[in-house]
N, C-alpha and C positions, 0 to 999 in steps of 0.2 A: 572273836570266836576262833580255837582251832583244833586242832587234833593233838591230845597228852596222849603221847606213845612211851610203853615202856618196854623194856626188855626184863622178863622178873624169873626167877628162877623154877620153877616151875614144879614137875618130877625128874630135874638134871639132879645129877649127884657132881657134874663137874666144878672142876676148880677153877676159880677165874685169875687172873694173873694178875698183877698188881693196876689198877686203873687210874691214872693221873687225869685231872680236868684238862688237859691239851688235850686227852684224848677223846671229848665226849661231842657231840656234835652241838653247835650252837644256833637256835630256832629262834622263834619269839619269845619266850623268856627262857630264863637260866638261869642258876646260883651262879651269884660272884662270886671267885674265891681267888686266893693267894695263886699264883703262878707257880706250878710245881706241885700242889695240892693235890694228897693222894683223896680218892672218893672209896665208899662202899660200893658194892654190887645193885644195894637197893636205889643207888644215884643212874640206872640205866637208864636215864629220861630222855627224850628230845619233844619239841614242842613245835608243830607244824600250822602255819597260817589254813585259813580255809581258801586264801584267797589262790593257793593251786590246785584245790580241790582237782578241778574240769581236767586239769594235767593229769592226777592220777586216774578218773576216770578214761581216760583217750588210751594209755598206755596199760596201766597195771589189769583193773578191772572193772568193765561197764558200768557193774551192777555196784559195787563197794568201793571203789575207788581206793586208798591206802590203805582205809578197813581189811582188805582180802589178806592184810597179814596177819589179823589177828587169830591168835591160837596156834600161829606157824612159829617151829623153833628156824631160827637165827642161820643156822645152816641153809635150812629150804627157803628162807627167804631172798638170799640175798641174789641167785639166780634171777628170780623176777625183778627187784628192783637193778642189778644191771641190765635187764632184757627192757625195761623203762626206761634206763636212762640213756640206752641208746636210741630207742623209737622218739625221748623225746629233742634228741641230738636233730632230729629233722623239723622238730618246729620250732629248735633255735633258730636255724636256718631262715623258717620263712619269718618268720617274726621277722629277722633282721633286714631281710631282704625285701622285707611288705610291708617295714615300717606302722605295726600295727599287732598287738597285742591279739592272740588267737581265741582266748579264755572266750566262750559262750556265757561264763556267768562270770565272776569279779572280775575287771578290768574288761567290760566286752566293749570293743571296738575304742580302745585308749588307744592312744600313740604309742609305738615301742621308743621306749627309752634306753638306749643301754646304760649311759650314766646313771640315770635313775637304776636302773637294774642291780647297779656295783653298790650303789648307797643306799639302798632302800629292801631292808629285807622283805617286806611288805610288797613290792610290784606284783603285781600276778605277772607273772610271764615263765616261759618253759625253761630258762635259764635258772631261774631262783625255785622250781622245780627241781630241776637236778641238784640244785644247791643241796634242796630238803632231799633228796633220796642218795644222796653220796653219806648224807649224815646217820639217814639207816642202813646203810650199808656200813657203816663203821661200827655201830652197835655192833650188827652178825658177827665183825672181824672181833670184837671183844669177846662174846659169850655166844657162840655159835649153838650149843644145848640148850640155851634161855630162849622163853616165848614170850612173845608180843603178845601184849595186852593195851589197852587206849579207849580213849574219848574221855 
């Protein structure tokens, strides 16, 4: 299960600049494609595990958790997802330091692994958190006039 986030154009009139797949963010799944490979606008995808779910609810928003960006263009978004990804800079922290995965729901009361953290896109943990919200944050830097739409 996860969150299909897209960025789509909306009522922008804006022009989007050339988009190569190095620039697109990489989630739980995603087109393979040739290195170098230019995309359409309609390829604004990322794909987020639920398994941070609990992270976006602590940070972004109690009640919607990632959702709260939905129908927000790209500009207004990405303030909140770096005001996230800083607040969740501090349960890197314990995490690492408490040896124990914070998540109330997927991963609750796993061991923190950070190896696992580097090779497993899949860990709940507030590191691969930031992962998933650094990757909508690069959306915004693409198409700043484009709204989020998902699930």
């Amino acid at each position: 299960m996860s969150y299909g986030i897209s960025l789509v154009r909306g009522d922008s009139t804006s022009v989007v600049s050339k988009i190569t797949d190095e620039m697109l963010p990489k989630g739980g799944t995603y087109a393979a494609r040739e290195p170098g490979s230019m995309v359409d606008e309609s390829e604004l995808y990322f794909n987020i595990t639920y398994n941070f779910a609990w992270y976006f609810y602590e940070t972004l928003d109690a009640e919607q958790g990632i959702r709260v960006i939905y129908g927000k263009k790209g500009r207004d978004v990405k303030p909140m997802v770096e005001g996230a990804i800083a607040k969740l800079g501090v349960l890197v922290e314990r995490e690492r330091s408490g040896g124990k995965v914070l998540s109330e729901t997927w991963g609750k009361d796993k061991v923190y692994d950070e190896e696992e953290s580097e090779r497993d896109y899949w860990f709940p943990c507030a590191k691969n958190a930031v992962k998933a919200l650094r990757g909508i944050a690069s959306l915004c830097d693409i198409a700043p006039d484009f709204t989020f739409t998902g699930d």
